[in-house]
C-alpha positions in Angstrom: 83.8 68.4 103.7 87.5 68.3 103.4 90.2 70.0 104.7 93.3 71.2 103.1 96.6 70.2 104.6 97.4 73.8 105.7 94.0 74.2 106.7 94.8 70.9 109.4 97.5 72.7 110.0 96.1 75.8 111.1 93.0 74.1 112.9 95.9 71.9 115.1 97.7 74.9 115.8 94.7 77.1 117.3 93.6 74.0 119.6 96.8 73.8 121.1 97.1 77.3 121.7 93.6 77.3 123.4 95.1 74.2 125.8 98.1 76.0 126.6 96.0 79.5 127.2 93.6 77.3 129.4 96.5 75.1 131.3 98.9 78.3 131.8 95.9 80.5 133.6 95.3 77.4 135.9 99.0 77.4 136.9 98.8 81.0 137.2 96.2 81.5 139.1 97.6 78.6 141.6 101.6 80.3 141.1 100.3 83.7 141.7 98.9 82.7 145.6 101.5 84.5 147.5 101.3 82.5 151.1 102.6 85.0 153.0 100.6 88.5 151.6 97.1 87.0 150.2 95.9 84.7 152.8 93.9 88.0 154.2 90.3 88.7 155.0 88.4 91.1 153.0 85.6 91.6 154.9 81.6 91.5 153.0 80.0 92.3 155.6 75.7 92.0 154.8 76.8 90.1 151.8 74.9 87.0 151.4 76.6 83.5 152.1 75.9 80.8 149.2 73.7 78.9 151.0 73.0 77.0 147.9 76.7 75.2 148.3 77.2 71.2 149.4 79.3 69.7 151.5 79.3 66.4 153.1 79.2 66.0 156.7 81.0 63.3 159.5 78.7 61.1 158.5 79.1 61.4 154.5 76.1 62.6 154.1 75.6 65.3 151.5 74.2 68.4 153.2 74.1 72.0 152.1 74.7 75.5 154.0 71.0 76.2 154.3 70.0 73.1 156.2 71.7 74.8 159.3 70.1 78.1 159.2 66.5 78.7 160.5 64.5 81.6 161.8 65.8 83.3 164.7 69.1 81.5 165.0 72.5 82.8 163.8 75.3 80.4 162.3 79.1 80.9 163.8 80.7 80.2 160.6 84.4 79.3 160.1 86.5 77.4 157.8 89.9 75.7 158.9 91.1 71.9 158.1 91.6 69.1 160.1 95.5 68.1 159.3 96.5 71.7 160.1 99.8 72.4 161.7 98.9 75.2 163.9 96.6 78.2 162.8 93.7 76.1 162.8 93.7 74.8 166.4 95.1 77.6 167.9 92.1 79.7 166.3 89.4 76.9 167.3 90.8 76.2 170.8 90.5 80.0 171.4 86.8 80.0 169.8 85.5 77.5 172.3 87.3 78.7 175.2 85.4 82.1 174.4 82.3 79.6 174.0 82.5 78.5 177.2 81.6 82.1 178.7 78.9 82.6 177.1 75.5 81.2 178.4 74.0 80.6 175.2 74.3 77.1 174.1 75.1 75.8 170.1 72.3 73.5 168.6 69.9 75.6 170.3 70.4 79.4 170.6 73.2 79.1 167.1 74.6 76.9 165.3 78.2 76.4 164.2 79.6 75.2 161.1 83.5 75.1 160.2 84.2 73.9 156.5 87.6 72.4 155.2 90.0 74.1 153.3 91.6 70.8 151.9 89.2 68.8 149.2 91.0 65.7 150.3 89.6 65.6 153.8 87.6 62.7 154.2 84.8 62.6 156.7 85.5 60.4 159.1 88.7 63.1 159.7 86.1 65.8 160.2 84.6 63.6 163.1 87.8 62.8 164.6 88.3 66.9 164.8 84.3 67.2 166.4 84.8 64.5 168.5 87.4 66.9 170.0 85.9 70.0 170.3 82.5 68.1 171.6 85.0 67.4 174.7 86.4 71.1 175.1 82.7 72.7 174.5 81.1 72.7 178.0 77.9 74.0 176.6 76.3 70.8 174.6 76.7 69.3 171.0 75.5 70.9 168.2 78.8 71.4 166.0 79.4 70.7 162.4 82.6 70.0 160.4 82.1 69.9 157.1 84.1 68.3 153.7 84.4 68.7 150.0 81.3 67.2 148.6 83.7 65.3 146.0 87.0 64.5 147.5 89.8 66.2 145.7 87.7 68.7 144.1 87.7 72.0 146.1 85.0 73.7 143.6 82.4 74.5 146.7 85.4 75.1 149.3 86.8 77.7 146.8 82.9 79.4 146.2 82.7 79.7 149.8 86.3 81.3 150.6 85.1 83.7 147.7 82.1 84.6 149.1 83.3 85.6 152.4 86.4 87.5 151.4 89.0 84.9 152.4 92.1 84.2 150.8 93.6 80.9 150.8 96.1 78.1 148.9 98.2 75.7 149.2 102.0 76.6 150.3 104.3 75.1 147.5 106.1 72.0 148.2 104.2 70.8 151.2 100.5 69.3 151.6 99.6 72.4 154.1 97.5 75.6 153.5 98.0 79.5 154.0 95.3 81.0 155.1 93.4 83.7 157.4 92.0 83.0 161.2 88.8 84.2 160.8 84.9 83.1 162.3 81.9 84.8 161.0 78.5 85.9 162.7 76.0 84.8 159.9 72.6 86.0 160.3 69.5 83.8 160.1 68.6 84.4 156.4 72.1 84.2 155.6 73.8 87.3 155.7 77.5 88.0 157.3 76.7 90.3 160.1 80.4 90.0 161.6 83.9 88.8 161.7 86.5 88.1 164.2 89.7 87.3 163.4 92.7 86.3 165.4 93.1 83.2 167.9 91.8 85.1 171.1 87.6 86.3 171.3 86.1 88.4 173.8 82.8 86.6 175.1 81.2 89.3 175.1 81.7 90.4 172.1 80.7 86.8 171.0 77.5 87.2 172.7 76.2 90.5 171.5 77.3 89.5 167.6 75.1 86.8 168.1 72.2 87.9 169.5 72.5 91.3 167.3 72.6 89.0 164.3 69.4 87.0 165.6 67.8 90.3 165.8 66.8 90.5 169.1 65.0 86.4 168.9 68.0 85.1 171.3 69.3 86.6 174.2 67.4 89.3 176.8 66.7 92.8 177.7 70.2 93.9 179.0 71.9 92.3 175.7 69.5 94.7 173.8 69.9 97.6 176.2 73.8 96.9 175.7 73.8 96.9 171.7 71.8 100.2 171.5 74.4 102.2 173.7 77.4 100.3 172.5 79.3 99.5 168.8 81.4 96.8 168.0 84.9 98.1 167.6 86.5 95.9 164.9 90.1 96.3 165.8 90.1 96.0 169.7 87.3 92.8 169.3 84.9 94.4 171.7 82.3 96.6 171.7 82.8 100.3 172.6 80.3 103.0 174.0 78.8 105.0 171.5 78.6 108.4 173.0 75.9 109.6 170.7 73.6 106.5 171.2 74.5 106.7 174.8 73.5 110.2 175.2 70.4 109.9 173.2 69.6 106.6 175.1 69.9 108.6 178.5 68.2 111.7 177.1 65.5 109.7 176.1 65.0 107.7 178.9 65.1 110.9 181.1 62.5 112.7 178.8 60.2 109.4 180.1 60.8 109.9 183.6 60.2 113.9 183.9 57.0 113.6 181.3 56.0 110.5 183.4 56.7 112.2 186.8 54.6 115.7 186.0 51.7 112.9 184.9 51.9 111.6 187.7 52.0 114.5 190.2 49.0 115.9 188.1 46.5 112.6 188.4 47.8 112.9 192.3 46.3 116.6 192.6 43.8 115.9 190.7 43.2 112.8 193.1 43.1 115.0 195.9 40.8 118.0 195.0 38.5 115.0 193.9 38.8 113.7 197.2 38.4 116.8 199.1 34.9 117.8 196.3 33.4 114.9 197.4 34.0 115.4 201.6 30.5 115.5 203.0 29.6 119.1 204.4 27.5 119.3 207.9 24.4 120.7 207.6 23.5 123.6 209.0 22.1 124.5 213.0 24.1 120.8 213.8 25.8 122.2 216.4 24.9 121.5 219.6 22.9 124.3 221.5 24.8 125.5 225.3 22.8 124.0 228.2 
């Protein structure tokens, strides 16, 4: 088939048009990242993570999100970079200082996983940043810094910033990032059950979002006594008394008390009219006769 000279003509024109279309919406979407208003959080709270995405781990291997989740253990999820100037250890500094109050130890009762903003981090610089916070952890090992699975290519970092409502990019002119502080509770199955952002946590409140996003498989009675008579107050970082759990909480556990204290006193007369039924009666003309 041939084609005429304006028909060439025409067909050139349309493919550049397309490259410029395609090559202008990549430099706007990167132009239009406003460091200072759209690294925010929007939270997705019981939105599903992409456990699906890969990363590479400190030792280069390939690894994705799921292989740290399993039954009955939440995932304290976070992304930062290792070459940051502040945010990033300012945020994890005040994560593990929080860590260190709680008794439940990472590796065993949660895990924690912190992927890279920057594509270009290679993994031997995500072991330098475990190596430490293993040494400010007090409670045991168990932490994971994660890269891009193909260096330079921030594809899977990008899904994953998506997915949990976090707005990032690179600040022009300079090789650093704008982004949020943020760390996410993650539930088992893979579900974001909290967030807390800022560089200072409450233990507490680090505690009960983990053992409310295990479901009750980690922690003990007075954590679950807590959650049911307290909320988790997103702008203070702690939990709150809920005065209409609390009250129902006390009027049900007062309903108990009464219902079992009348069951109680009625098995105990019961008991005793039993007791005094079943006495054994003298028989008549037993007394003894006067001398």
């Amino acid at each position: 088939m041939r084609f005429r000279s304006s028909d060439r003509r025409l067909l050139l024109s349309t493919t550049l048009v397309a490259a410029v279309t395609v090559c202008a919406s990549a430099s706007r979407s990167s132009a239009d990242f406003d460091p200072l208003n759209d690294a925010v959080v929007e939270q997705r709270l019981n939105e599903p993570v992409p456990l699906e995405l890969e990363f590479r781990d400190i030792d280069g291997r390939l690894v994705r999100l799921a292989d740290f989740f399993s039954e009955g253990r939440p995932v304290l999820l976070t992304m930062n970079y290792s070459n940051c100037p502040m945010l990033c250890s300012l945020q994890l500094d005040g994560l593990f200082r929080g860590l260190n109050e709680v008794d439940l130890r990472c590796g065993n009762d949660f895990a924690f996983v912190s992927v890279s903003y920057d594509p270009r981090e290679l993994p031997v610089r995500a072991q330098q940043t475990t190596q430490r916070y293993q040494v400010q952890y007090r409670r045991g090992g168990g932490l994971n810094f994660l890269v891009a699975p193909k260096h330079g290519d921030d594809t899977n970092v990008r899904a994953l910033a998506d997915a949990l409502g976090i707005g990032y990019g690179k600040i022009p002119g300079t090789e650093d990032y704008s982004h949020p502080a943020a760390a996410l509770v993650v539930t088992p199955d893979g579900v974001i059950s909290r967030y807390f952002t800022g560089v200072e946590f409450d233990p507490q409140a680090l505690r009960l979002s983990l053992v409310e996003a295990s479901d009750g498989k980690i922690g003990d009675f007075a954590d679950l006594f807590f959650l049911t008579c307290f909320h988790y107050d997103p702008d203070s970082g702690t939990y709150a008394p809920d005065v209409a759990r609390m009250t129902m909480t006390v009027a049900g556990v007062a309903t108990v008390v009464i219902l079992g204290s009348v069951l109680i006193s009625f098995w105990m007369r019961d008991a005793a009219r039993g007791h005094e039924l079943g006495a054994p009666v003298p028989p008549q003309g037993s007394a003894a006769m006067p001398s």
